[in-house]
C-alpha positions in Angstrom: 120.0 101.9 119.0 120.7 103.8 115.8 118.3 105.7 114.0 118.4 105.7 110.4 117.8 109.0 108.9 116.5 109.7 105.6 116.8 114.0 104.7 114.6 114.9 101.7 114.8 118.5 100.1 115.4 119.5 96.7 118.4 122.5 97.9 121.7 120.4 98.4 122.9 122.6 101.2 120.5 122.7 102.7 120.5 118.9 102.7 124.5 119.0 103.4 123.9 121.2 106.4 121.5 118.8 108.2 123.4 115.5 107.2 126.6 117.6 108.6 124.8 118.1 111.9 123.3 115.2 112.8 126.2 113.1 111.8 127.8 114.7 115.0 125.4 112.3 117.0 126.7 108.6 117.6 123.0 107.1 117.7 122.4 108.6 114.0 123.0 107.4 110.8 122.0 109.2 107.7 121.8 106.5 105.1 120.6 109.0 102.1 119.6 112.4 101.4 117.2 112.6 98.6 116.2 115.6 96.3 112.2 115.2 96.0 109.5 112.7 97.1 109.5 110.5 94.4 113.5 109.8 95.1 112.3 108.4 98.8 109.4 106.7 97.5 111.5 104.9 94.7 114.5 104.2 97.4 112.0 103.5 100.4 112.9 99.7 100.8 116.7 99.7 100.0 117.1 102.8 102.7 114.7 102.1 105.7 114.9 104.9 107.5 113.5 105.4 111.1 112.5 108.8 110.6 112.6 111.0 107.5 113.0 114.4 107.4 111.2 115.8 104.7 110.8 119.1 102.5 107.2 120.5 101.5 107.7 121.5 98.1 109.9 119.5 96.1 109.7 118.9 92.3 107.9 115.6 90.8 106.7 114.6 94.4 106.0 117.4 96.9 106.3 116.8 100.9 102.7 115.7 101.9 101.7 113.1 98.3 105.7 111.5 99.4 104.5 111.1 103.4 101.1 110.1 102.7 102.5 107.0 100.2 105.7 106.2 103.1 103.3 105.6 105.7 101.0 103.3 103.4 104.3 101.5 102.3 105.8 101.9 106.0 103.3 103.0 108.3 106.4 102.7 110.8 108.5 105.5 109.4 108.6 108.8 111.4 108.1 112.2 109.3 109.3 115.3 110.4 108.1 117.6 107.8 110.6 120.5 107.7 109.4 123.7 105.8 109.6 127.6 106.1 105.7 128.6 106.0 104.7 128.5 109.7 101.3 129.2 109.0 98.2 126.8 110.2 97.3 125.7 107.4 100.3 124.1 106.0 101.0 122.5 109.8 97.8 121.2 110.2 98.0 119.8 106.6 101.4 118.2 107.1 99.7 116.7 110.6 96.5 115.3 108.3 98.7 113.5 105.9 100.8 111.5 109.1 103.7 113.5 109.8 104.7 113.0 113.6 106.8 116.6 113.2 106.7 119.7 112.1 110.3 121.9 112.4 110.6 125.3 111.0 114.1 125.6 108.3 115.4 128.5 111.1 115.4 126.4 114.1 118.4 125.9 116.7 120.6 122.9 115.0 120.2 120.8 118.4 116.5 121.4 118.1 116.0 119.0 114.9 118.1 115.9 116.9 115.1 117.0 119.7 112.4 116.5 117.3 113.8 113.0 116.1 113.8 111.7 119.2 110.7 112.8 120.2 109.3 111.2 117.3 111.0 108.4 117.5 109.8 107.9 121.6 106.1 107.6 119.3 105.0 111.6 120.7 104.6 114.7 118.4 107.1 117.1 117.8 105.9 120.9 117.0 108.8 123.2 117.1 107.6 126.4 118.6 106.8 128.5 115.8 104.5 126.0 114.7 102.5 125.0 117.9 100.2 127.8 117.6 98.3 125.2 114.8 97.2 122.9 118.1 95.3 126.0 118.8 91.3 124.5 119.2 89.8 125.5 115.9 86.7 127.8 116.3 83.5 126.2 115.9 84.5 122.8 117.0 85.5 122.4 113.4 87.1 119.3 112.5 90.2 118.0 111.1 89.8 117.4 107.5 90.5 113.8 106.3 93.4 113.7 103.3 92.3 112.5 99.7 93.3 108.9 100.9 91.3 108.9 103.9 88.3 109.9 101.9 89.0 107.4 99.3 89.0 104.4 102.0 85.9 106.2 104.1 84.1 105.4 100.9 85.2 102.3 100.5 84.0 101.1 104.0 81.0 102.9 103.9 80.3 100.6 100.8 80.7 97.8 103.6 83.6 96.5 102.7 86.3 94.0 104.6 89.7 96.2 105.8 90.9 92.9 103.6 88.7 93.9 100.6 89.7 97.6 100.8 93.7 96.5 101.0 93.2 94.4 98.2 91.4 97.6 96.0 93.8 99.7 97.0 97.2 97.6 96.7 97.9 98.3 100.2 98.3 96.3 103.5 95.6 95.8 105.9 97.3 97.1 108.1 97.9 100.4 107.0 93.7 100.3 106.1 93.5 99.6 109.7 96.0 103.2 110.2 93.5 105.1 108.0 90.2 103.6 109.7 91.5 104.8 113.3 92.7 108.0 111.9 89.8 108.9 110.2 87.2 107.2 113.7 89.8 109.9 115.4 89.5 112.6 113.2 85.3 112.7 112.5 84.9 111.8 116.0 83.2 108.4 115.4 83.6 104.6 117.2 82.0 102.5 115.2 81.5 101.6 111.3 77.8 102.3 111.3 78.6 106.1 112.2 81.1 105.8 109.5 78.8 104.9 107.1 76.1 107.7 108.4 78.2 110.4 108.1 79.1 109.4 104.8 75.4 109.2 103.7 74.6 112.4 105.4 77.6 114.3 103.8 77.2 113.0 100.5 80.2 110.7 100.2 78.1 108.1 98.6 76.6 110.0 95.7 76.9 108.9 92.6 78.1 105.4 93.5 74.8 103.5 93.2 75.6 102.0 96.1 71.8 101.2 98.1 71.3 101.0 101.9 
């Protein structure tokens, strides 16, 4: 099988360099490389790529806003965030937003092929100057939920349908379905009465006359 590649970063040689490197493999195909988010977003259904690797700070549409609207629009896609801050807080914000990968700009060349079939066999891929971020957090603390994931935690907590959230939104029900697990995962809840208590008891619901 082919993999359809998609490289997103706003520095052409860098761009070059990749495309140049994994065109050496007869199971990839790069089918575009892009300068900024809203380039992938805008090209999304003509290119279908299998995995995307993509920059964090881009003009118009940075890294995590362009991963967070692939993975509504093709919840499918692998992204490989590639980036030169190795710091926790940009890897576990890349990991928030739905990235499968997180690869450092300085790694071995072979080492980026590695992550995209790891990605693409459904596992993670840290690259090791970024695994230090699956550290446990102190406390217990828990991974926050992105702006979307808070938007659609209101939304059920408001009781409605994954069908009457999709159809707010303008998204699928299935990638509702994506957020719901992903945010059950995240707070550490089962069921959609604990959703809706923790969103009473943390004050998600204020302000939006909604009455239990």
């Amino acid at each position: 099988m082919t993999i359809r590649v998609a490289i997103v970063d706003d520095h052409p040689m860098v761009a070059e360099g990749i495309q140049s490197i994994l065109e050496s493999y007869d199971d990839v195909e790069v089918v575009g490389t892009l300068p900024h988010g809203r380039a992938i977003i805008d090209q999304l259904d003509r290119l279908t790529p299998d995995v995307i690797l993509m920059d964090l700070n881009m003009p118009e549409i940075g890294g995590l806003s362009a991963t967070e609207i692939v993975l509504e629009r093709r919840p499918e896609t692998r992204v490989v965030i590639l980036s030169m801050h190795d710091n926790a807080e940009y890897i576990d914000s890349a990991l928030s937003h739905g990235a499968m990968g997180y690869l450092l700009k300085d790694v071995p060349t072979d080492e980026i092929k590695q992550a995209i079939d790891t990605v693409m066999a459904g596992d993670r891929y840290l690259c090791t100057g970024a695994q230090g971020s699956l550290a446990p957090k102190p406390g217990g603390a828990r991974e926050a939920l992105t702006e979307r994931e808070q938007t659609i935690l209101l939304q059920l907590a408001q009781g409605k349908s994954n069908k009457q959230v999709a159809y707010d939104l303008d998204i699928s029900v299935r990638t509702v379905e994506t957020h719901r697990k992903n945010i059950k995962r995240k707070l550490g809840i089962s069921s959609t009465a604990g959703l809706t208590r923790y969103a009473l008891e943390h004050g998600v619901l204020q302000g939006t006359g909604v009455a239990f």
